[in-house]
DOTIMI-618182 format. One record per residue (C-alpha): residue in three letters; y, z, x. Coordinates in Angstrom, 2 decimals, m for minus. Each point is the difference from the previous one (the first is absolute). Layout:
> ALA, Y, Z, X
...
end
This chain:
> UNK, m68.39, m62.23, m31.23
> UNK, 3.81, m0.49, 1.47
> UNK, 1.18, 1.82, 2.57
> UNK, m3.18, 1.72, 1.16
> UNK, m1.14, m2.65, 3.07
> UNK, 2.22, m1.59, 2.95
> UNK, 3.10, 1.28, 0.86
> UNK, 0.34, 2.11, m2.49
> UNK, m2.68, 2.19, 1.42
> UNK, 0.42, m0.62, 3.55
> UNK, 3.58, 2.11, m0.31
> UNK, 0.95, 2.98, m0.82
> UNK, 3.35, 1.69, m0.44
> UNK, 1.17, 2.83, 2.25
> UNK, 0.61, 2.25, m3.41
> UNK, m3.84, m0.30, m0.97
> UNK, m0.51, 0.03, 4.06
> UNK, 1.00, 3.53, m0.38
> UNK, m1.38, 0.86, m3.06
> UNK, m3.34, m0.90, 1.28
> UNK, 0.59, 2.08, 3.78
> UNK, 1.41, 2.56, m1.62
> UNK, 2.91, 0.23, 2.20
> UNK, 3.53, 0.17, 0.21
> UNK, 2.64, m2.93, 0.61
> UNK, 0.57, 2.11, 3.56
> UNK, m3.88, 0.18, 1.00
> UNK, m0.78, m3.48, m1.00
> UNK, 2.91, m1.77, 2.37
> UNK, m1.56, 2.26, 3.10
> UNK, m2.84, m0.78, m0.79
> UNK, 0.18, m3.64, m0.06
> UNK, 2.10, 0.20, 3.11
> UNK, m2.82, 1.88, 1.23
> UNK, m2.62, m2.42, m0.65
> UNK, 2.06, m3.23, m0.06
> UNK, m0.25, m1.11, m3.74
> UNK, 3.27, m1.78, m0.79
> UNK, 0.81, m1.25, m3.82
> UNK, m0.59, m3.95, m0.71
> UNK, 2.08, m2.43, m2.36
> UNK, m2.68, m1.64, m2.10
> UNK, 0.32, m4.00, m0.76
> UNK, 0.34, 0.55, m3.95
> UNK, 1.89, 3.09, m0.68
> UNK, m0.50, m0.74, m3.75
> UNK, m4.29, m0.11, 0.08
> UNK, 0.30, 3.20, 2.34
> UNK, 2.05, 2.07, m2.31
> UNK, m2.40, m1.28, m3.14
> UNK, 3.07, m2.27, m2.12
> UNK, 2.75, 2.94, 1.17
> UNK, 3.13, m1.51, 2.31
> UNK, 0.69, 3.80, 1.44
> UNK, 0.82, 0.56, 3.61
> UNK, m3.20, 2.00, 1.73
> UNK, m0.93, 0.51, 3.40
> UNK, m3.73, m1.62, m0.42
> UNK, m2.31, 0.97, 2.89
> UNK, m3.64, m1.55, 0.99
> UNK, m2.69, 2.10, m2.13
> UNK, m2.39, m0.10, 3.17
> UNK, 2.30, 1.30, 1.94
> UNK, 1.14, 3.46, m2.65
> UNK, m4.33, m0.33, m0.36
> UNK, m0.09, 1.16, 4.25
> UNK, 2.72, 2.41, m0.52
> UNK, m1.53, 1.99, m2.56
> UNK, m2.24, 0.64, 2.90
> UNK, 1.69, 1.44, 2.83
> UNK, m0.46, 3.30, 0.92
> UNK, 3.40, 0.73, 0.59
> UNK, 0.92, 0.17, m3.68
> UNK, m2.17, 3.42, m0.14
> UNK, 2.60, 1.00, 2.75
> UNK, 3.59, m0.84, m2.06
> UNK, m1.79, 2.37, m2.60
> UNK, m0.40, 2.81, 2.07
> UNK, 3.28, m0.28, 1.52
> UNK, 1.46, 0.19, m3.83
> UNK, m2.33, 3.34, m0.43
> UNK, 1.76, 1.54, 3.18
> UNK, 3.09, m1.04, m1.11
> UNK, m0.31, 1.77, m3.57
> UNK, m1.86, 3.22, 1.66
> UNK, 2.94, 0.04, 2.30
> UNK, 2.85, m0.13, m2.78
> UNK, m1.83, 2.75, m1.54
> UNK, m0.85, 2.27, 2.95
> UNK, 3.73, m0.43, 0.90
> UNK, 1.27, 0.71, m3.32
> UNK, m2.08, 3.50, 0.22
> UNK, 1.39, 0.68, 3.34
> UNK, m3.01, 0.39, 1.60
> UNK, 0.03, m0.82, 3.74
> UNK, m3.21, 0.47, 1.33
> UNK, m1.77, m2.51, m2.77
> UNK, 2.68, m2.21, 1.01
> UNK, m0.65, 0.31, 3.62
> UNK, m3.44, m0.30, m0.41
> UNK, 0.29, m3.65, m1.99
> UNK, 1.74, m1.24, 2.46
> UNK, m2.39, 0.79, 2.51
> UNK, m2.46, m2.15, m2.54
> UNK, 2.46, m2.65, m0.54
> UNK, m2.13, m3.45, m0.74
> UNK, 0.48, m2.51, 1.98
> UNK, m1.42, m3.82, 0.27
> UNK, m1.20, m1.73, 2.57
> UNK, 0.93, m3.70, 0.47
> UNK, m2.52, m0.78, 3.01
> UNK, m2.94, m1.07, m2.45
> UNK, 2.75, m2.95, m1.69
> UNK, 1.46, m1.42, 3.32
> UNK, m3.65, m0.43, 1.31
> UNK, m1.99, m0.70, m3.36
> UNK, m1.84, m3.71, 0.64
> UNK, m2.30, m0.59, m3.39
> UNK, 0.54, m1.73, m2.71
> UNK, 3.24, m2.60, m0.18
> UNK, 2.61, 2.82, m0.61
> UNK, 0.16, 1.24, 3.51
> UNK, 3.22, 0.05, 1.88
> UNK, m0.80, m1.33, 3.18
> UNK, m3.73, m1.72, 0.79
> UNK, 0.52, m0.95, 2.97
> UNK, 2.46, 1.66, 3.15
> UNK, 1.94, m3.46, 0.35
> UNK, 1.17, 0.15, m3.57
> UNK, 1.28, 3.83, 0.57
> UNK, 2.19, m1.10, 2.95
> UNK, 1.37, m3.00, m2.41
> UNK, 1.52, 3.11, m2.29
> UNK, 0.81, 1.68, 3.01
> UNK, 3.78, m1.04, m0.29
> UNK, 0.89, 1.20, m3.15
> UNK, m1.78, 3.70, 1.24
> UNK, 1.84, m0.02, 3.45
> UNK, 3.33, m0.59, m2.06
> UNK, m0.69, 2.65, m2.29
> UNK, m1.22, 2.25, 2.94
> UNK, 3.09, m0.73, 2.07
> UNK, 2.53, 0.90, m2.57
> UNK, m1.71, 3.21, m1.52
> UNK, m0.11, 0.87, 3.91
> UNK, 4.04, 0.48, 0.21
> UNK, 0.40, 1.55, m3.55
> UNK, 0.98, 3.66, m0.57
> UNK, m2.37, 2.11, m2.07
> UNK, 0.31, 0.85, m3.71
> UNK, m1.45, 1.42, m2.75
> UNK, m1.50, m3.76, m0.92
> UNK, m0.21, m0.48, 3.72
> UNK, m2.50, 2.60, 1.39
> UNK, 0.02, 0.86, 3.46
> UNK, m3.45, m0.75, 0.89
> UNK, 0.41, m3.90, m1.14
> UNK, 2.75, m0.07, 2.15
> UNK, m1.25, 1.48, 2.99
> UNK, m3.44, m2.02, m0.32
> UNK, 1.88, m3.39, m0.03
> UNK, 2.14, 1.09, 2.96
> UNK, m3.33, 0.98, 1.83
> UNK, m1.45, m3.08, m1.29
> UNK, 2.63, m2.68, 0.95
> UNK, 0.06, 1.45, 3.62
> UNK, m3.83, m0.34, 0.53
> UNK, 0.27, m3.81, m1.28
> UNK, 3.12, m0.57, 2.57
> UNK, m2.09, 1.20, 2.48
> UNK, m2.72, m2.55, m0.89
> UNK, 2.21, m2.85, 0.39
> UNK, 1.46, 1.49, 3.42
> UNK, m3.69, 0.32, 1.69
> UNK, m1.41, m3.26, m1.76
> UNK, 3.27, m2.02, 1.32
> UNK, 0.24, m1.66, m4.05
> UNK, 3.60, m0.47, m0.50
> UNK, 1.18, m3.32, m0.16
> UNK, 3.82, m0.24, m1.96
> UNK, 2.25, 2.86, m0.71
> UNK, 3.72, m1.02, m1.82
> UNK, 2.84, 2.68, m0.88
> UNK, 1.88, m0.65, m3.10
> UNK, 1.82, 2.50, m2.59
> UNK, m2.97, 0.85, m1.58
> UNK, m1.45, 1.52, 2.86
> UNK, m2.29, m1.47, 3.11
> UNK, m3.00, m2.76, m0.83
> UNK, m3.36, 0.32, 1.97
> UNK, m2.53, m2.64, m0.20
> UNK, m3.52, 0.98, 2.00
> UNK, m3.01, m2.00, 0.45
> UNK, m3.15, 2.33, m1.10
> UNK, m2.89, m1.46, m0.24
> UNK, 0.64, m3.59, 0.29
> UNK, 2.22, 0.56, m3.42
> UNK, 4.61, 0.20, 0.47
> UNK, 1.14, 3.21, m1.65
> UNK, 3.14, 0.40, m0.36
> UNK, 2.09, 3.23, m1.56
> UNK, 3.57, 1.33, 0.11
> UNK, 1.18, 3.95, 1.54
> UNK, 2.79, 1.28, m1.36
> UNK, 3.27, 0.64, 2.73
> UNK, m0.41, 3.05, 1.58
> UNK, 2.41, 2.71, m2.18
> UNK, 0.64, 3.15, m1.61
> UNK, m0.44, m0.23, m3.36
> UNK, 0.77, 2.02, m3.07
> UNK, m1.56, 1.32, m2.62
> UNK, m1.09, m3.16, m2.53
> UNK, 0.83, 0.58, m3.91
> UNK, 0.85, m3.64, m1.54
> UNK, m3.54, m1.31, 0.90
> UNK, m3.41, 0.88, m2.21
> UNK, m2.80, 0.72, 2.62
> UNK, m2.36, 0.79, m2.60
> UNK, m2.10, m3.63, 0.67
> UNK, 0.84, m0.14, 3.43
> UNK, m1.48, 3.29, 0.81
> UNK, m3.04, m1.21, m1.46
> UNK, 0.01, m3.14, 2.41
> UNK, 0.53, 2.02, 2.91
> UNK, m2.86, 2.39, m0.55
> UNK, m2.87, m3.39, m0.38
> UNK, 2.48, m1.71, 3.18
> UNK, m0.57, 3.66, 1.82
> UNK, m3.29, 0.24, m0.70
> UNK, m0.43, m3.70, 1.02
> UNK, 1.56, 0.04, 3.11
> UNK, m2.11, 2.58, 0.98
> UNK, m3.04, m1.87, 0.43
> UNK, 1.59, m3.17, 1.17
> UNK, 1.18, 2.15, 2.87
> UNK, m3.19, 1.44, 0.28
> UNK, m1.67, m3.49, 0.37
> UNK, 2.58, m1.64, 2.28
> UNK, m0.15, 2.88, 2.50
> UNK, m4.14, m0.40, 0.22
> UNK, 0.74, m3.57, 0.62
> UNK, 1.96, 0.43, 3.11
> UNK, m1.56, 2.75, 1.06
> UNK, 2.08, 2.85, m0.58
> UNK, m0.41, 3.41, m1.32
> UNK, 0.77, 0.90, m3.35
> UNK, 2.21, 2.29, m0.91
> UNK, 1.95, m1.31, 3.47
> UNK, m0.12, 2.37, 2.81
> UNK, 2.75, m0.07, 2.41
> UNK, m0.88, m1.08, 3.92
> UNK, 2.19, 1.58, 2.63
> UNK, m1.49, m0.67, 3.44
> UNK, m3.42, 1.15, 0.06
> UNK, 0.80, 2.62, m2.47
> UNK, m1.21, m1.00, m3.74
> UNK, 2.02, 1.74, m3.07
> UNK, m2.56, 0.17, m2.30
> UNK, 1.39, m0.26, m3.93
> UNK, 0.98, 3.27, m2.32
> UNK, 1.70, m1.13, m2.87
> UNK, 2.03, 3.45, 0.22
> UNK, 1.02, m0.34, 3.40
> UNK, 3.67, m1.20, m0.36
> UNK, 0.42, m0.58, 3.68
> UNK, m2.79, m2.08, m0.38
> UNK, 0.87, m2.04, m2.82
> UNK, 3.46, m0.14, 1.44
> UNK, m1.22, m2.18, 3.09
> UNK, m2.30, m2.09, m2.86
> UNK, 3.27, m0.75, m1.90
> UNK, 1.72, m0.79, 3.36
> UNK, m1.84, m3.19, 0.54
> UNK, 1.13, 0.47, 3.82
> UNK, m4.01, 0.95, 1.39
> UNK, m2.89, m1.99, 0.09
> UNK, m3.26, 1.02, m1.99
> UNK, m3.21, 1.34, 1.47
> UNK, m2.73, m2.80, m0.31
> UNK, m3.40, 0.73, 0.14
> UNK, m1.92, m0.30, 2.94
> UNK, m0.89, m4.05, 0.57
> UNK, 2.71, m0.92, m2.46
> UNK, 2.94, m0.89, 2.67
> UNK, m1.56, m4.06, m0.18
> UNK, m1.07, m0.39, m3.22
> UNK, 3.21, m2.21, m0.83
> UNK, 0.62, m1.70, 3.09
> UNK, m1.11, m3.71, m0.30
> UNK, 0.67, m2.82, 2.85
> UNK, 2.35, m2.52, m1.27
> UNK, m1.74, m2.32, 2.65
> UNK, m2.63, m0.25, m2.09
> UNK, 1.41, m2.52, m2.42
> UNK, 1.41, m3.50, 1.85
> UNK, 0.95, m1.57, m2.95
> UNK, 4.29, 0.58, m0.66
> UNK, m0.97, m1.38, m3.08
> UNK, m2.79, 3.01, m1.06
> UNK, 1.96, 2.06, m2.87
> UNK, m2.30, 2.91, 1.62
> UNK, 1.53, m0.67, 3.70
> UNK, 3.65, 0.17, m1.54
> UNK, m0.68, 3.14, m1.47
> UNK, m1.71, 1.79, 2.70
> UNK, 3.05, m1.58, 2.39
> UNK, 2.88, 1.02, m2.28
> UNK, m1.84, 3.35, m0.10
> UNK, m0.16, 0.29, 3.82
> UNK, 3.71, m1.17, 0.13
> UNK, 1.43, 3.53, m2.19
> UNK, m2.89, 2.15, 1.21
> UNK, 2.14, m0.64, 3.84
> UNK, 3.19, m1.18, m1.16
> UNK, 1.22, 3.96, 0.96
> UNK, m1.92, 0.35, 2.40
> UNK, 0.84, 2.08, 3.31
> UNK, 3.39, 0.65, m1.58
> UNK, 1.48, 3.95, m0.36
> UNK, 2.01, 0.48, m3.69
> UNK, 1.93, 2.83, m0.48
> UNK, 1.53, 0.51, m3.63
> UNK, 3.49, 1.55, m0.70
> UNK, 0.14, 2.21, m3.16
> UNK, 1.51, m2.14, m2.16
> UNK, m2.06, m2.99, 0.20
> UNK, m3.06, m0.43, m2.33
> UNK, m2.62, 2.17, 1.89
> UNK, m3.27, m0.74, m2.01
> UNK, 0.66, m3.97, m0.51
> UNK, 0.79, m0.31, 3.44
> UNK, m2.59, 1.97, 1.47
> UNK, m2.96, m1.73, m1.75
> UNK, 1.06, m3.18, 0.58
> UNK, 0.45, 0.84, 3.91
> UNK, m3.10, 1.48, 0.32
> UNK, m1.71, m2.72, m2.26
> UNK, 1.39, m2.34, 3.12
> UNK, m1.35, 1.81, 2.86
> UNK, 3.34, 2.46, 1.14
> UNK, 0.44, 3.24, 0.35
> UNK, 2.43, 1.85, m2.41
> UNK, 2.20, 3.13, 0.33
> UNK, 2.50, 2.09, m1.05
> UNK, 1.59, 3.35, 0.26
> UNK, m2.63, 2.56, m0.80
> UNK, m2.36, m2.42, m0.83
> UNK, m4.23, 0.68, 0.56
> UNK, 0.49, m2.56, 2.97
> UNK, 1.65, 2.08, 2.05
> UNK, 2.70, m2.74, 1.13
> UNK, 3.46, 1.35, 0.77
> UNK, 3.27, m2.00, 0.47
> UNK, 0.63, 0.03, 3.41
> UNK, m3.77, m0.85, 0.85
> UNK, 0.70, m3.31, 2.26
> UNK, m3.45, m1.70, m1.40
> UNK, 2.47, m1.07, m2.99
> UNK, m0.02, m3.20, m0.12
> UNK, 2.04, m0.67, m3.58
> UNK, 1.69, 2.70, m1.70
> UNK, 0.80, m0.83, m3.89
> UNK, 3.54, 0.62, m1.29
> UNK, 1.76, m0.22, m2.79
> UNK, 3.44, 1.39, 0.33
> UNK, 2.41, 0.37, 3.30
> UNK, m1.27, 0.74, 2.76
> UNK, 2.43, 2.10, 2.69
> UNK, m2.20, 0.25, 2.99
> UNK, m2.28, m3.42, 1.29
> UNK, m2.89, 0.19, 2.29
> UNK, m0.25, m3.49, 2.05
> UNK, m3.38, 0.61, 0.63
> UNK, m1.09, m0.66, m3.81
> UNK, 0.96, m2.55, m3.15
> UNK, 1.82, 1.35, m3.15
> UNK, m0.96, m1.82, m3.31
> UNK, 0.57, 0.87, m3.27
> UNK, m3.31, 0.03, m2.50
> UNK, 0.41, m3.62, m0.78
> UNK, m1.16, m1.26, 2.99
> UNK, m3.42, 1.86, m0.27
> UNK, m0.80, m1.36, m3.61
> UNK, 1.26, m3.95, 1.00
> UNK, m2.14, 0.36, 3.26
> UNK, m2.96, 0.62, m2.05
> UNK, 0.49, m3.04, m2.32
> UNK, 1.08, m2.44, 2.41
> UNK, m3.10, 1.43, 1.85
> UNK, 2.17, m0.07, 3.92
> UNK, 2.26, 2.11, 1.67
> UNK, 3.46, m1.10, m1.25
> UNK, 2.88, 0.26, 2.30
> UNK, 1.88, 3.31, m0.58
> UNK, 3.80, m0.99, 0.67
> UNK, 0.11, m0.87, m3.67
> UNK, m1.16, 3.39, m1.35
> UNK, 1.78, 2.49, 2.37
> UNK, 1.86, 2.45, m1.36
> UNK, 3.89, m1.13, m1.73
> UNK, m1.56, m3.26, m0.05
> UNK, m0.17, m2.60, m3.08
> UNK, m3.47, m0.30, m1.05
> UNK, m1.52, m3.23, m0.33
> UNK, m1.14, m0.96, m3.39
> UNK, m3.78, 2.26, m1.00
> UNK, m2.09, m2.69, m2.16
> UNK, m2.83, 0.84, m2.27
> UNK, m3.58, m1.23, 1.25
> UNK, m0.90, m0.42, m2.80
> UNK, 1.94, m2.48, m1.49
> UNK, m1.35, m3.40, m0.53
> UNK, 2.18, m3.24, 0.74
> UNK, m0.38, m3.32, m1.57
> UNK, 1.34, m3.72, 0.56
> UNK, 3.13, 0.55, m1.18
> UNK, 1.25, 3.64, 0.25
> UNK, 2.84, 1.08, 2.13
> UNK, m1.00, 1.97, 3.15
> UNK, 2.33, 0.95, 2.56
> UNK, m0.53, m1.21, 3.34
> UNK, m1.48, 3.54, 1.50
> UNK, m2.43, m0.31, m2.62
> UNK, m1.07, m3.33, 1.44
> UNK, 0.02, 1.12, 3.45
> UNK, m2.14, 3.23, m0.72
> UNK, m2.42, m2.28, m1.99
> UNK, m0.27, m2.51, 3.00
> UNK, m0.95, 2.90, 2.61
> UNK, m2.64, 1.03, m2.73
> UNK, m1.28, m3.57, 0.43
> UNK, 0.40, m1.00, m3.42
> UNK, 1.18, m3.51, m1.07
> UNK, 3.29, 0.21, m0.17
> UNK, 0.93, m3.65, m0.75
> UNK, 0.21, m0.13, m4.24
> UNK, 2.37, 2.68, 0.62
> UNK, 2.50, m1.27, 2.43
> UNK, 3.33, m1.07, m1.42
> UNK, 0.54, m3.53, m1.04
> UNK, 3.27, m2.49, m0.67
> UNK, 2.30, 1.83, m2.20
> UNK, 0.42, m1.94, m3.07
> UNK, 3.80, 0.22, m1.88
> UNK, m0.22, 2.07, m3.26
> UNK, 0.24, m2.72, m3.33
> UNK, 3.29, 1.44, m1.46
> UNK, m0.96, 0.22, m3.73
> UNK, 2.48, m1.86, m2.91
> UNK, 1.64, 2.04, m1.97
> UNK, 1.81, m1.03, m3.24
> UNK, 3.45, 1.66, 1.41
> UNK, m0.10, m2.05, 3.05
> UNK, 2.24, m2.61, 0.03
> UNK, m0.80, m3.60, 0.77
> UNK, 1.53, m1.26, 3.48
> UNK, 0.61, m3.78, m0.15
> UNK, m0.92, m2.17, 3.49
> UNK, 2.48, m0.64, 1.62
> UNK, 1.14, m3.78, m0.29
> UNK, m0.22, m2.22, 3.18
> UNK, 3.06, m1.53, 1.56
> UNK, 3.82, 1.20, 0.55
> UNK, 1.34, 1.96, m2.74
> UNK, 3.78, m1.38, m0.26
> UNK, 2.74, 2.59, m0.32
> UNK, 3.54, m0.68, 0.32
> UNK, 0.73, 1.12, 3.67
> UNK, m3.46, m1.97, 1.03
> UNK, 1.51, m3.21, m2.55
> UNK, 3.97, 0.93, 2.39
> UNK, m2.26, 0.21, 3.40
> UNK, m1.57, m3.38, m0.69
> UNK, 2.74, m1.69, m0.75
> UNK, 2.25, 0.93, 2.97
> UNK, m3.35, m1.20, 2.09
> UNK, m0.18, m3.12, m1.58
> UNK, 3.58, m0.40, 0.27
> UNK, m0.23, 0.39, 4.25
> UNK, m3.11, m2.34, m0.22
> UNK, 1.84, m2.62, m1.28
> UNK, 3.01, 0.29, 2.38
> UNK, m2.27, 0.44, 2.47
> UNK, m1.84, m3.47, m0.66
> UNK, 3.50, m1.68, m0.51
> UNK, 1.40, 0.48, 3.54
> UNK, m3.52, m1.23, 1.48
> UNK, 0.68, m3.40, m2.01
> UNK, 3.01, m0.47, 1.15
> UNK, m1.20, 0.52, 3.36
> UNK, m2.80, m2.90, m0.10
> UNK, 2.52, m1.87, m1.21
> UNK, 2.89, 0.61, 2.91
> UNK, m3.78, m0.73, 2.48
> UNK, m0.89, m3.43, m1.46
> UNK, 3.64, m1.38, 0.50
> UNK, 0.58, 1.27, 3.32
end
């Protein structure tokens, strides 16, 4: 019969999607968030919708088929049951029953989806495909990480993607795996090589802000607990793979601060990003490799593991100490991630300012007293060393002084498109052909035609006779002919004589 094989059947519509879940509009978006199901336009709307031209959100039947089998549906049920019990334990007044279910408060677990591998529904089959969502995670991370908390905005989501940011920050500090970092209005770009694949994810500026009403966080909440839960175990994995200790544990000499989550001096030193991790014992050269090795310049794998070598001592052997209002935490991983040593007042380092192992001290607004001994910058110079991959010279960032232009490395040029000349000399010290971008002849603009213009005649060859050029010829012809008259009569006076 019609309308009872092909598309017709293959879709479904989210209203009898949640007729047949028996959920709410709420439940059903989190939990296709949750599990990744997304809604899908179908190629004839009409055959889907059996003859009817109505606007529906049509889903894949397979897909509302696996949903009606996760275990974490029995889980949005229970939390409805607590919330009616608690209405009506509230409405009697009664305070112990009330304490008591919140004490038994259900609560899901989103371990069991993040590392589910049967069937073609999971999330991630493989590790490599987890760090290629990374980006849109560390985003989310990174901005839950500075927001205040609300009643939409619980505390622990907060805190865990504060905690969770830090440990991944440390990752790329120990494994040496940023490459580009930009600033723009938006707040500072990071790109890191992790496991042979470019992530790359924005932090918001480093602020106080207030408390959010104008923005719905109802979805995004729901992202950030899968992102949290996520990140977890990609942290997890990339500290086994470098050989660090998970949770991090804080090396100071030969003293080893072992992790509790409740320690806040503890996690304060984590969240500094200013000491190195503890690494297990044998650990210290898993990572090293000889560039040596590979004598071909021409070896993508050689120009890796050189450009890799080039940031991991591009900092190297130099003292940084940070004024207060310079951006601490961008500054300090991206030293560290370079080889220095960062520091500022109060800081886990231990690194005051008059210490004369300062080598650089970042500024950002006057300075009244100078040390000679040491080079003032302000923060640009640290973020355009690391993408021109070489110490620049610092008389151009010193403090009062006019910047140089800070370009994005990530932009891609063409044949064709304009790039200023510092561009082009940044480019060549990369080693990258420069020579479709140089500037060629400049070519004069066409001026269009326009109807209003008027037409300007060419001008006519020749003398163009006016009356005091007709009153200047004459009087010279006039002379001429006198002129020629007196020489006549002279020949004439010669052949006598």
């Amino acid at each position: 019969m019609k309308y009872e094989a092909g598309a017709a059947v293959n879709y479904i519509s989210r209203q009898a999607a949640l007729k047949k879940l028996q959920l709410s509009l709420k439940d059903f978006r989190r939990l296709c968030i949750l599990k990744g199901i997304y809604p899908h336009e179908p190629a004839h709307k009409k055959k889907v919708n059996k003859g009817s031209t109505e606007n529906r959100v049509w889903y894949y039947r397979k897909d509302i088929n696996f949903l009606s089998h996760e275990p974490i549906i029995s889980k949005f049920r229970e939390y409805k049951i607590f919330l009616r019990r608690l209405n009506h334990y509230k409405a009697k007044k009664e305070k112990e029953k009330v304490r008591k279910l919140y004490a038994n408060k259900p609560e899901y677990s989103l371990d069991r989806i993040v590392k589910e591998r049967q069937g073609g529904f999971c999330r991630y089959p493989t590790f490599g495909s987890a760090i290629r969502d990374l980006d849109d995670a560390l985003c989310l991370c990174f901005m839950f990480a500075t927001l205040p908390h609300t009643r939409v905005l619980k505390e622990g989501l907060i805190n865990a993607s504060r905690r969770l940011t830090a440990e991944f920050m440390h990752y790329i500090i120990e494994a040496h795996a940023l490459r580009n970092t930009f600033i723009s209005i938006k707040g500072i770009y990071y790109q890191a090589e992790i496991c042979g694949e470019r992530v790359t994810w924005i932090v918001p500026h480093e602020r106080g802000l207030p408390h959010i009403t104008d923005v719905d966080f109802t979805v995004m909440v729901t992202f950030a607990e899968f992102y949290v839960t996520m990140l977890g175990f990609v942290n997890f994995r990339l500290y086994q793979m470098i050989g660090l200790y998970y949770p991090p544990q804080i090396q100071t000499g030969q003293k080893l601060i072992t992790n509790d989550i409740d320690d806040e001096e503890h996690m304060e030193k984590v969240y500094s990003l200013a000491r190195p991790l503890a690494k297990r014992n044998g650990a210290e050269n898993e990572n090293e490799v000889d560039v040596e090795m590979f004598g071909d310049d021409d070896n993508i794998l050689a120009e890796k593991m050189k450009e890799a070598n080039m940031i991991k001592t591009l900092f190297k052997g130099l003292v940084f100490f940070l004024n207060r209002e310079t951006p601490r935490e961008a500054l300090t991983m991206i030293i560290r991630c370079c080889g220095g040593v960062v520091g500022w007042d109060g800081s886990p380092a231990d690194l005051k300012e008059s210490s004369s192992s300062i080598t650089h001290q970042v500024v950002d607004r006057p300075m009244s007293k100078f040390d000679v001994n040491r080079r003032y910058i302000q923060p640009q110079w640290v973020f355009d060393c690391l993408n021109a991959r070489r110490k620049l010279p610092t008389e151009k960032y010193m403090p009062g002084a006019k910047l140089p232009p800070h370009f994005s490395p990530f932009a891609k040029h063409k044949c064709g498109d304009y790039v200023p000349l510092e561009r082009i000399e940044e480019l060549r010290n990369l080693g990258q052909d420069v020579s479709d971008l140089l500037p060629t002849e400049s070519v004069k603009p066409v001026k269009s035609k326009s109807k209003n213009t008027k037409r300007i005649e060419p001008e006519s060859k020749g003398m163009k006779a006016t009356l005091d050029k007709l009153k200047a010829m004459s009087i010279f012809l006039a002379f001429a002919i006198e002129d020629a008259g007196n020489d006549d009569e002279e020949e004439v006076q010669a052949g006598v004589s």
